[in-house]
N, C-alpha and C positions, 0 to 999 in steps of 0.2 A: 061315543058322541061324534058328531059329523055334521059339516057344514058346508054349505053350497052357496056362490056368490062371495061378496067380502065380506070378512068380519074381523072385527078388532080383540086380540084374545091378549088376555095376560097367563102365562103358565110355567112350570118348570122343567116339565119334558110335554115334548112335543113328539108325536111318532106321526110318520104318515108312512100308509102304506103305499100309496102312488107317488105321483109328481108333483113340484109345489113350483106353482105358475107364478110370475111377478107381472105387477103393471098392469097397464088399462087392455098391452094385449096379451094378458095372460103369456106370458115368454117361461115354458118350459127348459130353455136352455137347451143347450147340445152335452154331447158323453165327454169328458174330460175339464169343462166348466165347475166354477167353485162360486158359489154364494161370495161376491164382495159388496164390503160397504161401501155407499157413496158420502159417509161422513155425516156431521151432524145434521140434523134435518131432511137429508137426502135422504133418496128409497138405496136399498140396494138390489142389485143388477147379480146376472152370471156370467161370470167374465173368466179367462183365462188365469191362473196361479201364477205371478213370477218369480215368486219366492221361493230359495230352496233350504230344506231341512239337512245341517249335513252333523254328523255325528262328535261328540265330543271325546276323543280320544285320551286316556291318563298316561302321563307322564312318570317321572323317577320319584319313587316314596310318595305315588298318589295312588288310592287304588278305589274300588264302588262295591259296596256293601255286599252284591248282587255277584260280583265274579267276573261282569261282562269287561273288556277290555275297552268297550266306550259308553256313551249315554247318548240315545236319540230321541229321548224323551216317552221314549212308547211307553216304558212303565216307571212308578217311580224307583228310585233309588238314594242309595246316601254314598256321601262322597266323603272318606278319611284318608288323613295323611300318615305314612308309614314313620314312626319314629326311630333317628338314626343316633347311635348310641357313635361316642369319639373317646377315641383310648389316646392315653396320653404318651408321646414316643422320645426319642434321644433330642433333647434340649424344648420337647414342646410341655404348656401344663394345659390342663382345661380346667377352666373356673366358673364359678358363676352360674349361668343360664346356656352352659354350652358355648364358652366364650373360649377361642382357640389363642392361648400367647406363647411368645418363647421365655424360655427358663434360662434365666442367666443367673451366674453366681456372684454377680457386682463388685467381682477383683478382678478378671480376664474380659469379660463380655457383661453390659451393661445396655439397659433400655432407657436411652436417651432420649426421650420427645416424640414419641414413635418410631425412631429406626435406630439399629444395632449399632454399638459405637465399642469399638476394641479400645482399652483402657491400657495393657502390657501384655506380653508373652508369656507364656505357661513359668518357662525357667527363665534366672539371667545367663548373660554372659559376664563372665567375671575375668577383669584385668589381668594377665602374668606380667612377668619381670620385664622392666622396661616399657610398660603399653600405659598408657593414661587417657583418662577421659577429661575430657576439659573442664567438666564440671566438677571435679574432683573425686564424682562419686567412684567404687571401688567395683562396680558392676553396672551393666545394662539389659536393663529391661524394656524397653520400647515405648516407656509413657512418658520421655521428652526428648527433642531432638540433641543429640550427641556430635560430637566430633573426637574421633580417637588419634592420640598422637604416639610414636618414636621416641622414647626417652634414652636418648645416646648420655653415656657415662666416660666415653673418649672421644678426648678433642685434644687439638694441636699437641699428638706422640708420634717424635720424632724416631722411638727405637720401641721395637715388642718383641717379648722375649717368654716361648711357649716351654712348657715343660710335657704336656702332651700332645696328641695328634687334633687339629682341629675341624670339624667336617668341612670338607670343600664345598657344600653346597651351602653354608651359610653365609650370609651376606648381612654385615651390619651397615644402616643407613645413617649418614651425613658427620663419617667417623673423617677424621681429618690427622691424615700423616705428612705434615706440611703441608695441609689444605686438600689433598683431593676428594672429590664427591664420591664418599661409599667405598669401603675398600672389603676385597672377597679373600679371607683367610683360609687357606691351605697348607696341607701337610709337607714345606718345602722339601723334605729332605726325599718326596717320593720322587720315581724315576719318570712317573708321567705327569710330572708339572714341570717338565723341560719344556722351552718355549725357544720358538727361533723366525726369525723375521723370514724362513724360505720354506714356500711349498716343496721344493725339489734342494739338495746337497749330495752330490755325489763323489767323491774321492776315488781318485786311481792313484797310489802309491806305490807300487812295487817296491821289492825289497831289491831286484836288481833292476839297474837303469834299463829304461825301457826306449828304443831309439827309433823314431819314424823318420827315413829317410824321405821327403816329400818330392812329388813328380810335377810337373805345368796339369797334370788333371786333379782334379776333386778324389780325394778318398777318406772314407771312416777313419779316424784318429785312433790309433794304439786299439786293432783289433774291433774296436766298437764296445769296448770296455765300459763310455760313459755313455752309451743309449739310454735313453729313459723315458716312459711314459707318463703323463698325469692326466688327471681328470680339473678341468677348466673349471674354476669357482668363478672368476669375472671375465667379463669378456674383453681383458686385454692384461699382462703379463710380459716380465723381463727377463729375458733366460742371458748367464753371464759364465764367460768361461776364462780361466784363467791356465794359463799354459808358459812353457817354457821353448824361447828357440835360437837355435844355434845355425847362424849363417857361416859356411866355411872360406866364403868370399866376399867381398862386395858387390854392390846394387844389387842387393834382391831384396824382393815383394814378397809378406808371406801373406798368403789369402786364407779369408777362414769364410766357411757358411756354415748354417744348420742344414741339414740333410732331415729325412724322416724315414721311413722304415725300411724304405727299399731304395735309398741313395738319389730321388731327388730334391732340387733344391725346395725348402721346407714350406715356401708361398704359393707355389705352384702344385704341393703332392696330393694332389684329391685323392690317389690312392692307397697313401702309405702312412699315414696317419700325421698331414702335416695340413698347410692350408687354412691358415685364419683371413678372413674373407678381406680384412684392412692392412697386411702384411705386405709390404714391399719385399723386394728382392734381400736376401739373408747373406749374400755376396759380398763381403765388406774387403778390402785393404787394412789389413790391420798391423801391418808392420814394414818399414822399409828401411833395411841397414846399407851404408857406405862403405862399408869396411867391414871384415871379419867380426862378428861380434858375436856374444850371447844375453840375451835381454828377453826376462819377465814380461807377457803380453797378458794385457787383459783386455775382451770383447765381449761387450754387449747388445744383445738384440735387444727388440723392442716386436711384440707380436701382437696384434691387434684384429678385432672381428672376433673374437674366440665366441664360440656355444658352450654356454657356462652348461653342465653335465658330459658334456664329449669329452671323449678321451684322445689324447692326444699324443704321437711319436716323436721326440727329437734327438739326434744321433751328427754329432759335430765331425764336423769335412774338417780336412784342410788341402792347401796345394802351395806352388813357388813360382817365380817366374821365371827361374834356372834351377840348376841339380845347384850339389852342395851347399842345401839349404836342408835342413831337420828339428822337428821336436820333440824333448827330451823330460822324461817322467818316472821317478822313482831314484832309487840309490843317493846317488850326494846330492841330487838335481829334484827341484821343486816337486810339490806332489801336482799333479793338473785337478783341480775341479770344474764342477762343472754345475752350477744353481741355478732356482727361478726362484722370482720372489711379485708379488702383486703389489702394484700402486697404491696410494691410500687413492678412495670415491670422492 
């Protein structure tokens, strides 16, 4: 069937083999034109498409009946979801409708109102001898605040009395041997729990009298017998020498300094292992007799600056201010020493 001019058709397929003309001028349209509607009551026209078709690509556990990895409508298809199985893992369970919770045991870990709430610790700690808990109890476990105390069994002893060795590195707190804070028990009788107020003690005693006749220059005392080195723990330290000297006449001056390795004086020896940076002159007067005498001299320096890790030379001078002037070390006659010892901070 076929119709020429207008006509008003009702149908369900329409086929044309040619062109289909709109309007009073018959408008064929041009190539790339799409039949649109101009809406209700309106005619429609051929107008350009500006709509675009773009594909529906599937996602994770989504897939289409068909294989194709999207849907562009060109043919039908169905669209299912891939069902995902959940295994239950270390502290999780799955319940219900695939519903993911944690697994606690309602002694250590507990689900509190929705989030995790730690109740105690797996083990206690339990009290030893002398330890207490405030609260009385005999262990701790973490499910209330604690405070742990020192349960001291001595106080105010005057006298202790061991029958065997006690370890030195034990330390009992707030023991009171006429009141002091803490006191640290040791094996007295061993040989290395001797204690002495001096970094350095040196003794020259001979068995026979040892005699330095002193000149007006500076020299090493009795061979350089009390040379000594240390290594500086603070940066300032007292070195003290005690000596013996025998004037054979009156007015004489005995002078004493500290020397350092190689015999100068000890303030000044940048190179012989002397030189504390705050050290005045080591040059003292440390004796002046009237008369013939013999008299016990004690001399102290004072050395200051020191580089706490250097090591350091000191090697004691002495001189006179005339001949028959000497001193004297060993036999009936004093021993000479020669110490250091550090301030308190």
């Amino acid at each position: 069937m076929s119709f020429n001019g207008l006509r008003t058709i009702k149908s369900t397929i329409i086929q044309n083999q040619l062109d289909i003309k709109l309007g009073n001028t018959l408008d064929s349209g041009s190539v790339g034109q799409a039949l649109v509607s101009g809406g209700p009551n309106q005619p429609c026209r051929w107008d350009i498409h500006t709509g675009t078709i773009q594909p529906l690509t599937m996602g994770t556990n989504v897939s289409l009946a068909s294989g194709n990895p999207d849907f562009d409508g060109s043919i039908p298809d169905t669209l299912n979801s891939v069902d995902t199985t959940y295994t239950a893992g270390n502290g999780i369970q799955i319940s219900g409708s695939n519903i993911i919770q944690t697994k606690t045991d309602n002694q250590t870990i507990r689900d509190s109102g929705g989030k995790l709430e730690v109740i105690k610790v797996p083990n206690s700690l339990t009290m030893g001898t002398n330890i207490l808990l405030t609260s009385g109890n005999p262990d701790f476990d973490g499910s209330i605040p604690e405070t742990i105390n020192l349960n001291s069994n001595l106080t105010n002893i005057d006298t202790l009395s061991f029958t065997n060795t006690i370890n030195p590195t034990a330390i009992i707190g707030n023991v009171a041997l006429n009141n002091p804070t803490g006191v640290l028990f040791c094996d007295l009788t061993s040989s290395s729990n001797i204690t002495s107020p001096y970094f350095l003690h040196d003794v020259y005693d001979p068995s026979v009298t040892d005699v330095d006749s002193l000149t007006t220059s500076y020299n090493f005392i009795f061979s350089s017998n009390l040379k000594n080195s240390f290594t500086a723990k603070q940066t300032s330290c007292c070195i003290e020498l005690l000596i013996y000297n025998y004037s054979g006449t009156g007015m004489r001056f005995l002078y004493l300094q500290l020397g350092d390795n190689i015999g100068t004086e000890w303030s000044v020896g940048t190179s012989g292992g002397g030189s504390g940076t705050g050290t005045r002159s080591t040059a003292r007067i440390s004796l002046y007799t009237d008369e013939t005498d013999k008299v016990p001299v004690r001399q102290t320096w004072y050395l200051t600056g020191l580089t706490i890790g250097t090591t350091y030379t000191i090697n004691p001078m002495a001189r006179t201010s005339g001949t028959t002037n000497s001193i004297y070390a060993g036999g009936s006659y004093p021993a000479c020493i020669l110490r250091g010892y550090y301030l308190p901070s």
